[in-house]
C-alpha positions as CSV (number, residue, x, y, z in Angstrom):
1,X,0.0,0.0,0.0
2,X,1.2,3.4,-0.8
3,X,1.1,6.6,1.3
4,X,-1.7,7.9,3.3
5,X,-2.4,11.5,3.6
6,X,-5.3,13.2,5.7
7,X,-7.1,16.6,4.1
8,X,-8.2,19.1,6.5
9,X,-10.2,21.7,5.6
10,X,-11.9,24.8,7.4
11,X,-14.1,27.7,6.2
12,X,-12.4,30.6,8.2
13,X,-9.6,31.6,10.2
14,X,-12.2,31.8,13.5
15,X,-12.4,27.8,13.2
16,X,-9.8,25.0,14.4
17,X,-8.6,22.1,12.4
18,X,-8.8,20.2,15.6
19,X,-12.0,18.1,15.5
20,X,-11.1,17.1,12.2
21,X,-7.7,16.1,13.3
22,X,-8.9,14.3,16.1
23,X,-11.4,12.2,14.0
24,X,-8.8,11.2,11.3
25,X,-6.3,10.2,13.9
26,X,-8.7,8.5,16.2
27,X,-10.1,6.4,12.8
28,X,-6.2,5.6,11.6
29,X,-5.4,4.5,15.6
30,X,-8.7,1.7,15.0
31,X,-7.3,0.6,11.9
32,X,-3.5,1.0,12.4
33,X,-2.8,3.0,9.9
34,X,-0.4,5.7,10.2
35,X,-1.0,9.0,8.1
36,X,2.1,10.2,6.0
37,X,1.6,13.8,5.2
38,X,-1.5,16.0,6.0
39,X,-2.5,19.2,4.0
40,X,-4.5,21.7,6.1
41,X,-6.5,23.9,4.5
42,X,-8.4,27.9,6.0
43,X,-10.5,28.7,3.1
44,X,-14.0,28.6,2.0
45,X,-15.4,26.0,-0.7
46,X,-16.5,29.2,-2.8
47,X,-12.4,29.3,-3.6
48,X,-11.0,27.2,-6.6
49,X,-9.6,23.9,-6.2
50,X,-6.4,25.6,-6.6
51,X,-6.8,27.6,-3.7
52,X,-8.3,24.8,-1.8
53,X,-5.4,23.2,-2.3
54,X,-6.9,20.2,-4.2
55,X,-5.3,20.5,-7.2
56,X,-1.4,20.1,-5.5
57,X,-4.0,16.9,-3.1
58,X,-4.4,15.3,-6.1
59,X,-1.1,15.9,-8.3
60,X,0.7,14.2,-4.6
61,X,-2.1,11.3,-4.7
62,X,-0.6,7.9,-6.5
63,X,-1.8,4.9,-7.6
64,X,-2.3,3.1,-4.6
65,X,-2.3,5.9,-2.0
66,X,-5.1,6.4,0.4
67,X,-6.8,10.5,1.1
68,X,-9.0,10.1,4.5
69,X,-11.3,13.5,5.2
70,X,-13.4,14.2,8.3
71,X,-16.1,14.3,5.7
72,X,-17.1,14.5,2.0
73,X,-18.1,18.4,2.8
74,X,-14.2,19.1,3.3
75,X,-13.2,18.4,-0.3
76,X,-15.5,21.0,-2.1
77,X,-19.3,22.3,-1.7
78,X,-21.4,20.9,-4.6
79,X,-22.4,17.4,-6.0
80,X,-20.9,17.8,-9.1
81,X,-17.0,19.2,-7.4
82,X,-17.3,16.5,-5.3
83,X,-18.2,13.7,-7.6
84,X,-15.5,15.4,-10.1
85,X,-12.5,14.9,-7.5
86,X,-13.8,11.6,-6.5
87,X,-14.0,10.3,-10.2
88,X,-10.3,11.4,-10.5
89,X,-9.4,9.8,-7.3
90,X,-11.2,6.8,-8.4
91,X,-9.7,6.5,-12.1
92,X,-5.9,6.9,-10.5
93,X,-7.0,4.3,-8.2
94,X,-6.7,6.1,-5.2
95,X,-9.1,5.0,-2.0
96,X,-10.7,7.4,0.0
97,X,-12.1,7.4,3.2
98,X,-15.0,10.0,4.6
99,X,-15.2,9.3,8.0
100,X,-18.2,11.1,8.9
101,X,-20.5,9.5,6.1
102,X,-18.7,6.0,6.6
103,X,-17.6,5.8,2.7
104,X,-14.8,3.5,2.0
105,X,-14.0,3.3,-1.4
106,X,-11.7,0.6,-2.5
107,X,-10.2,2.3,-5.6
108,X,-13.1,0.4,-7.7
109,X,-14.5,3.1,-10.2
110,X,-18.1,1.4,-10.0
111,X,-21.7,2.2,-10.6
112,X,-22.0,1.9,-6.4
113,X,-19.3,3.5,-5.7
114,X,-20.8,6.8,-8.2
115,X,-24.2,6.2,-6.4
116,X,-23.2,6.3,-3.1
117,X,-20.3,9.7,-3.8
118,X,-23.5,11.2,-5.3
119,X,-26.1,10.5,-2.5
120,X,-23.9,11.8,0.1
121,X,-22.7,15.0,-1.5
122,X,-26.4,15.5,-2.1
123,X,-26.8,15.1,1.3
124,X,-23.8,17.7,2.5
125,X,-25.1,20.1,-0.1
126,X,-28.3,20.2,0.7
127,X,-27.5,20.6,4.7
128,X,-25.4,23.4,3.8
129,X,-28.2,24.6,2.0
130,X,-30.9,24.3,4.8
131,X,-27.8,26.0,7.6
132,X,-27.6,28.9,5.2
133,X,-31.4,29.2,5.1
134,X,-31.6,28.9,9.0
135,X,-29.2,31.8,9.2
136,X,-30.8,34.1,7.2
137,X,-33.9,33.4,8.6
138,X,-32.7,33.8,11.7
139,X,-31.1,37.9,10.0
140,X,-34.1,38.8,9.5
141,X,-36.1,37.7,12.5
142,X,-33.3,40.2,14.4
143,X,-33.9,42.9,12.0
144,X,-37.8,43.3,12.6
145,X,-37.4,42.9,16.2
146,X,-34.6,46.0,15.9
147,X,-31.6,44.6,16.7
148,X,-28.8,46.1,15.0
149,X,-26.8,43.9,13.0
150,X,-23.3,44.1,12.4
151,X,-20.4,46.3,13.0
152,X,-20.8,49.5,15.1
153,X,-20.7,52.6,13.1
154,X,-16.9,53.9,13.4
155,X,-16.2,57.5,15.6
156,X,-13.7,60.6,14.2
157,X,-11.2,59.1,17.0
158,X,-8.6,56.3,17.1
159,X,-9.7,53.1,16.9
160,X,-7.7,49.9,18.5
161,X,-7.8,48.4,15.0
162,X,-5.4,51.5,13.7
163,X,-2.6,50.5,15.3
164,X,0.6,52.7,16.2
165,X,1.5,55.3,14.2
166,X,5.1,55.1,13.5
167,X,7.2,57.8,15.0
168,X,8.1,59.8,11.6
169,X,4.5,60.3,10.4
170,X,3.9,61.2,14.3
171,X,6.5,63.7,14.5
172,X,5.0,65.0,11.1
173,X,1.7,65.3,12.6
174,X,2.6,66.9,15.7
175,X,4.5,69.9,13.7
176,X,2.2,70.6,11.6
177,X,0.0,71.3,14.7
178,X,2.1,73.7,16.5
């Protein structure tokens, strides 16, 4: 068996690769399997696969190498990405393992293999799908019961978020005041 390497990927800065850690490692302690390399990823699904970073995930993967994800959602946001990779993946007879959806697939390029990529990122899309609708639902509710939303108008004075002001444009400051 070839390498193994374990994607991680996260939507923003505020959120920790942790949990998905955690269930890769805890997955490759049950089976004995030991991951290689890792590529951990902060970046929305509305990036490229470039800037996902599944472009250089695939160019790494060989014949005979396994990818293991905390789940399908990680590798990109629609049906049709996610079926795309997969059907790469699948051709170069890589296996991949989703732990959250329980998907093993044995490097078989396979009508049950297609149907069961394409139910679950179904599944993961349309859950996105509902969050998103939840959310703004949830906007809007705040908005007709007056609650202001968002950042706090700014004031004419310093804000923490300015920073110092380094000393020469200080000094210019200051003299042009006096």
């Amino acid at each position: 068996m070839g390498k193994t390497i374990g994607y991680i990927r996260v939507s923003s800065d505020k959120q920790t690769v942790s949990n998905q850690r955690l269930a890769i490692l805890d997955y490759c302690n049950k089976q004995g399997v030991k991951v290689d390399d890792w590529i951990e990823v902060s970046m929305s699904t509305k990036k490229t696969p470039a800037q996902r970073r599944i472009d250089e995930l695939l160019e790494r993967l060989e014949e005979g190498d396994q990818l293991i994800i905390a789940e399908l959602s990680r590798l990109a946001r629609s049906v049709g990405q996610i079926a795309t990779i997969v059907d790469r993946m699948l051709k170069n007879k890589i296996r991949l393992i989703s732990i959250k959806e329980s998907i093993e697939l044995n490097r078989k390029h396979d009508i049950q293999s297609k149907t069961i990529i394409t139910m679950f990122s179904l599944f993961s899309e349309i859950e996105r799908d509902l969050i998103s609708e939840r959310t703004k639902d949830g906007l809007k509710r705040a908005r007709a019961e007056g609650k202001l939303l968002g950042r706090p108008k700014g004031s004419l004075g310093q804000s923490k978020l300015d920073g110092p002001i380094p000393q020469k444009k200080a000094n210019l400051v200051k003299n042009y005041f006096m």
